[in-house]
N, C-alpha and C positions, 0 to 999 in steps of 0.2 A: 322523308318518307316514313312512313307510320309503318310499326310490324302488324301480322297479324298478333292477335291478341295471344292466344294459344304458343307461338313460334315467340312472342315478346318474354311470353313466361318462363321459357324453356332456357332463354337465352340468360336471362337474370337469373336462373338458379346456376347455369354454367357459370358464371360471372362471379356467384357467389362463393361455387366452390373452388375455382382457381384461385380465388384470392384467397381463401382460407388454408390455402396447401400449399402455394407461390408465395417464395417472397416479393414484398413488391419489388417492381424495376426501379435502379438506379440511374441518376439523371448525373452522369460524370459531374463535376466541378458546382455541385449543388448538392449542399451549399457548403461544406468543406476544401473547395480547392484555396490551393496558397492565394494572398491577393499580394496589394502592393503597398499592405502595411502589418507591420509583423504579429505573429499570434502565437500562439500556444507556448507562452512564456511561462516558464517554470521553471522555478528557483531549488539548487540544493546546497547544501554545506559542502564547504571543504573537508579534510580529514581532521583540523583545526576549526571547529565552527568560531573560534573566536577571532578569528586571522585574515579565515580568507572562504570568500561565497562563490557560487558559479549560476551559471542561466544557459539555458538553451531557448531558444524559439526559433519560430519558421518564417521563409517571405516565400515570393514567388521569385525567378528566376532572375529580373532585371534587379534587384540588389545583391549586387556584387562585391560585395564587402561587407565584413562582419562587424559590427560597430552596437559599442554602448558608450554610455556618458554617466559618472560617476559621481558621487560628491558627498560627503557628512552634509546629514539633514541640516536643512533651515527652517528656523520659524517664519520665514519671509518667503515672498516667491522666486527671489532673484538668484534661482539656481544656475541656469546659463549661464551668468559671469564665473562660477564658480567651476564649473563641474569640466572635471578630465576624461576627455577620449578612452578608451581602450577599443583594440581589437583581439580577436581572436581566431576561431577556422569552422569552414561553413563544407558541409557537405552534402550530394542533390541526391537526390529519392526520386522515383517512377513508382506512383500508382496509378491507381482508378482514379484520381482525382486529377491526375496530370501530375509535370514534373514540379517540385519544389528544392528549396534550399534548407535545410538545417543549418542553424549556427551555433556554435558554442563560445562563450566569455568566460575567462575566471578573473576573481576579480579577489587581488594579494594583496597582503601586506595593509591589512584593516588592521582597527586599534578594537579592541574589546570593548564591547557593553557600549558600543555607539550604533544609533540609527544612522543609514545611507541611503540616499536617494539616488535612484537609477533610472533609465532609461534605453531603451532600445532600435535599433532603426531599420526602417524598408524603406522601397525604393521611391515613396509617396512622402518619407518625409521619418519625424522621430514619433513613436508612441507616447503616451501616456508616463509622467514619474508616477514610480513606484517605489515603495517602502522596505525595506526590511535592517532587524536588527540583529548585531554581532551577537556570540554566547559571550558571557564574563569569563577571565582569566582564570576564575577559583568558581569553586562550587557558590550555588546561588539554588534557592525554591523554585522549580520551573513547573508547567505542567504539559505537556504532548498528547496525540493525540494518535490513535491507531486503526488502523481499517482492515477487515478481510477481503476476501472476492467484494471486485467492482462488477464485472465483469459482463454482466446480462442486464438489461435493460438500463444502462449506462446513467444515462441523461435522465431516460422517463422516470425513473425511480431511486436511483442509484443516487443523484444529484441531490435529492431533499436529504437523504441520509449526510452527505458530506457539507450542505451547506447547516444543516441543523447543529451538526456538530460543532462548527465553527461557531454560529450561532449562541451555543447555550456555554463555551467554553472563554472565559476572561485569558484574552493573549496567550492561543497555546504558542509552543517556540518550535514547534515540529511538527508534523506531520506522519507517520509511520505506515505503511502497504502491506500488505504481506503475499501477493504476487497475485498474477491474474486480474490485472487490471482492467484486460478485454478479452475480449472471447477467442478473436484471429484467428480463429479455424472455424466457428460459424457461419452463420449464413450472411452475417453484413458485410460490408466492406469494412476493411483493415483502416482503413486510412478514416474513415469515417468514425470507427468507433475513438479510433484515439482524439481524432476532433471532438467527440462528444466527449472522453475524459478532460481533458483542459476545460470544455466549457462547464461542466459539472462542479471542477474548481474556482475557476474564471482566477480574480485577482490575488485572490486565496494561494492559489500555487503557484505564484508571481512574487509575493511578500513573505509565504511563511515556509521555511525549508521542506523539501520531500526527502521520505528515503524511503526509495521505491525500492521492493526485494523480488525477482523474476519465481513469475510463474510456470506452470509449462505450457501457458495460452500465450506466455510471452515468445516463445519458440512455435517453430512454423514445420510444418514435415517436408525433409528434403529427402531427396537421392545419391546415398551414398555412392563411393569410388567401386561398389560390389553388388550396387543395385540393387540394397534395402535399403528400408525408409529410414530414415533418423533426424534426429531433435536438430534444430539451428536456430538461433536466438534470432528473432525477427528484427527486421531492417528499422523499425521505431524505436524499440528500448535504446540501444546507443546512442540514439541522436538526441532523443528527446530527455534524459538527463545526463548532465553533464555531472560526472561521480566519481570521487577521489580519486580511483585509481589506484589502491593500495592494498589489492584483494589476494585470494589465493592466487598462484600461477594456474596457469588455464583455464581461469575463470574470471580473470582479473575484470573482465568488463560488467562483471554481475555481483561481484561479490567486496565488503569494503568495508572499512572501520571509520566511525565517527566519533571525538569524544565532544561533547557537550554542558558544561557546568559541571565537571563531578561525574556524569554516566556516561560509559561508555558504550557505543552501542557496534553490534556486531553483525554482518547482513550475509545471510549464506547463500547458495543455491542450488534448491534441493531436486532441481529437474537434470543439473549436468553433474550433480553428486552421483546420481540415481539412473543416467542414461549414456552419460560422456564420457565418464572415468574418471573424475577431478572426485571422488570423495575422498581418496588417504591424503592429497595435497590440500582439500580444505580441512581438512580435519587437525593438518599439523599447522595450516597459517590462522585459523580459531583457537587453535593452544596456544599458541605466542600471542595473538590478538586480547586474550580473555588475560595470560598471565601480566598482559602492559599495566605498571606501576601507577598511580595518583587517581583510578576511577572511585567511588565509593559504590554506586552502582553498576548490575551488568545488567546489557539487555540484548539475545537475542534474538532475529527475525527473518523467516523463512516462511516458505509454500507450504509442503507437504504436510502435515502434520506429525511427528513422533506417535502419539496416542491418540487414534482416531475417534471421532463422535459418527458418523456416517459408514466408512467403510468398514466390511470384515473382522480384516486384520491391520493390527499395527505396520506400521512403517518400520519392519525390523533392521535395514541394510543402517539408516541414518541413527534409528534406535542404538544398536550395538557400536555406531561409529562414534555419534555424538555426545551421549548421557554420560558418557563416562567425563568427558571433558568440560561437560555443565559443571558438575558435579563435583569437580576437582578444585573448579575457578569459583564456585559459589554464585553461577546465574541465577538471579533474580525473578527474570521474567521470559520465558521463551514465546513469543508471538507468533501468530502461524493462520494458514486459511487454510483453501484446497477442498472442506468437506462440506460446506456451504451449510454450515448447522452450528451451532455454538458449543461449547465447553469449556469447564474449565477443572481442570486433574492437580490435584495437590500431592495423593497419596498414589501409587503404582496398585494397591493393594486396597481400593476402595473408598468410598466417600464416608462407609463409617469408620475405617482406620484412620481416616483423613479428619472426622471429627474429633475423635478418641486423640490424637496428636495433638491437634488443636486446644482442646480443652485442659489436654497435661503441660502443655506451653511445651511443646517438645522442637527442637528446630525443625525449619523448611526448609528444603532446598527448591530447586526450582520449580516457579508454578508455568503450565502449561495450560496453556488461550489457544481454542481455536475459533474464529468468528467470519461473520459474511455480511457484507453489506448491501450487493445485487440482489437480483430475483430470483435465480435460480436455486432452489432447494434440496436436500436430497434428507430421508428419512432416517431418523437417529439409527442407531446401530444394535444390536442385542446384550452391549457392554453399559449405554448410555444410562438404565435405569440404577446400576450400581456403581460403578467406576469412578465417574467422575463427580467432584463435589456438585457440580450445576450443570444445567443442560438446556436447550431451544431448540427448539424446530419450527420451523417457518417463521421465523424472525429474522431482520434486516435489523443489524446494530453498529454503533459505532460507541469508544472507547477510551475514555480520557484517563490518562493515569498522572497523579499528581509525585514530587518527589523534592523532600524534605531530605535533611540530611539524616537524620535515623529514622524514618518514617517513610513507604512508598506507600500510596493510596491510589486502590485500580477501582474503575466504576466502567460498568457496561450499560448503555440507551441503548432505548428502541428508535426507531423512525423517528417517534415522534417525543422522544427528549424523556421517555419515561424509563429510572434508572430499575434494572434490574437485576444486577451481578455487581457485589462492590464487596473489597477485603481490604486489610491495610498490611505490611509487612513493617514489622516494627524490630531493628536490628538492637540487639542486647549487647550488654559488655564484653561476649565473646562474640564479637562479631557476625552472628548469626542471626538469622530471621527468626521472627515467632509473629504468626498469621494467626488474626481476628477476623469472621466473617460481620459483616454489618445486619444488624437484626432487621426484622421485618421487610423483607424483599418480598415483591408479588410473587404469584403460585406460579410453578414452572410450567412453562409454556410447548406441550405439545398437541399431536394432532390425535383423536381422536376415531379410528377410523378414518373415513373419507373428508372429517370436517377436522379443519383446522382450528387455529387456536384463538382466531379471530369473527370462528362463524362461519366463514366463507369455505371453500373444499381446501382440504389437506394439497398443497402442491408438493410436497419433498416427494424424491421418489426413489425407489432402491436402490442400494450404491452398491 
């Protein structure tokens, strides 16, 4: 039946505006629900990456056992005659998508600096071998890779950022997050976003380790025992990486030590420092962490920022907690997200102190990155024009940092592989840093009023 024409019109501008203000409806178990071959495999290191790896993935309910199949790569196909069972332990989740299983493998007792071929199973049969390679015993040249906020437009946008990476980067050995990987308090489904995270990775975060550090989009709002709201780490991050285990007390399941060729890396969390009460317990298991013997590098990696490019004010509770303990163990590198804008702060006391340093060869202590790789943006801060050595707004980057034995080389890309933030830390006979910026970087990228840095409108928006 035909509308009238007039009533047709009315109805399509209705039409228009609900869907401009509604999200659209969700179609349960499309196309995220568990099937009945396993998915969102995702590999991390042991606390020994030379020794020993772990995988988490998901099935649907009728595989009921947790099973992989293991084996030192071949050059030949004949890995089935080779390759050894293991199991390990599977736990069910209820969302919007329906019920599913998580499983978790670790897989011990590897030999260093060997490739191993893995596999995974649901209830339709074995996936796809997959690849990945041990760390060496001793230090070795590696190069890793880092990421801020995922978080907003995950897949649509998010995904060119992480597969570009991969892309322009020869065999990074890592992976690096720095929280908020999804939004989980948004308007999507929870369970969808992180299906878009895996898929944004796909085989990527199957083969090359993660070390994923909690945002506080990775916590969910509950209801305390007094009936105010409070922070609880959402029912995905556990499941979906399977992670040392070696953190602070009361945080142990977010927080955890890796060493990797020589660098040690150190993963805090700056939402149950900042809301739970676990910051003097991390504070003291990151002193013993940072003081552990044979690293030549430190790196650590966390949400909030210490020195913000977007918000206000610093982050004084972790400021006063943590800088002190950088500072003592000689961090390298502190990684960090949360303000969805870039920077990067050498000197406490300004980018021209910070040149003037530079120029006199004077040591470094730790440099501080703060980066984003979603859509969401938010508008540099009133600090941003002096404070920090570098700065971005409305830019989507990612971060490969290369590391030599006296030499660490950090390079920051846009979207689109175009390098714009790069220093090297060159460690001298007294064991100290002394930081060179790389000449000729593009103009720094802000907005302009309402127009951004690319033409299009300014999206950061007031923090």
């Amino acid at each position: 039946m035909k509308l009238p024409l007039k009533l047709g019109a009315l109805l399509a501008v209705a039409l228009c505006t609900t869907a401009a203000t509604t999200p659209p409806p969700h179609s349960p178990g499309a196309p995220y629900a568990a099937r009945n071959l396993a998915d969102r495999v995702v590999l991390t290191p042991g606390a020994d990456a030379a020794r020993e790896m772990a995988v988490a993935f998901r099935t649907d309910l009728a595989q009921t056992t947790t099973e992989a199949q293991i084996l030192k790569g071949l050059d030949g196909p004949s890995l089935v005659d080779q390759a050894k069972t293991v199991s390990g332990v599977s736990k069910r989740i209820d969302t919007d998508n329906g019920a599913a299983l998580y499983h978790q493998i670790r897989f011990t007792g590897l030999e260093p600096d060997t490739v191993y071929a893995y596999r995974v199973k649901g209830a339709a049969g074995w996936g796809e071998w997959l690849q990945f390679k041990t760390a060496a015993a001793q230090f070795r040249p590696f190069s890793f890779l880092y990421l801020g906020d995922t978080q907003n437009g995950i897949l649509s946008h998010g995904a060119r950022v992480i597969r570009q990476a991969y892309l322009s980067t020869a065999a990074p050995a890592l992976m690096l997050h720095a929280g908020d990987l999804v939004a989980q308090r948004d308007d999507m489904i929870h369970d969808d976003e992180w299906g878009e995270w895996t898929q944004a990775g796909g085989f990527n975060f199957a083969s090359i380790p993660q070390l994923p550090a909690t945002g506080n989009h990775e916590y969910v709002d509950a209801v305390g025992p007094d009936g105010k709201e409070v922070y609880q780490l959402g029912p995905h991050f556990p499941l979906q990486f399977n992670l040392p285990g070696n953190g602070a007390p009361g945080a142990g399941a977010t927080t955890y030590a890796v060493d990797y060729q020589g660098v040690r890396f150190v993963v805090l969390d700056g939402t149950s420092a900042l809301n739970l009460g676990t910051l003097e317990a991390q504070t003291r298991w990151a002193d013993a962490a940072l003081a552990a013997p044979g690293s030549l590098w430190r790196v650590v990696v966390f949400h909030q920022p210490i020195y913000t490019c977007a918000r206000p004010q610093d982050t004084e509770a972790l400021k006063a907690a943590w800088v002190p303990v950088f500072e003592r163990h000689k961090v390298d590198l502190v990684l960090q997200g949360h303000d969805h804008c870039y920077s990067r702060l050498t000197s406490v006391l300004g980018k021209t102190d910070a040149a003037r340093r530079h120029k006199a060869g004077e040591a470094q202590g730790p440099v501080y990155v703060v980066s984003v790789t979603g859509t969401k943006m938010y508008a540099l801060n009133d600090r941003a024009p002096f404070q920090p050595d570098r700065v971005a707004a409305d830019t989507q980057l990612y971060q490969v940092i290369s590391v030599e034995k006296d030499k660490l080389r950090f390079e920051a890309h846009t979207a689109t592989g175009r390098l714009y933030d790069a220093f090297e830390l060159k460690r001298g006979a007294d064991g100290r840093n002394r930081l060179t910026e790389t000449d000729a970087l593009p103009p720094i990228r802000m907005c302009d009023g309402d127009k951004g840095p690319d033409g299009g409108r300014c999206l950061g928006r007031e923090k």
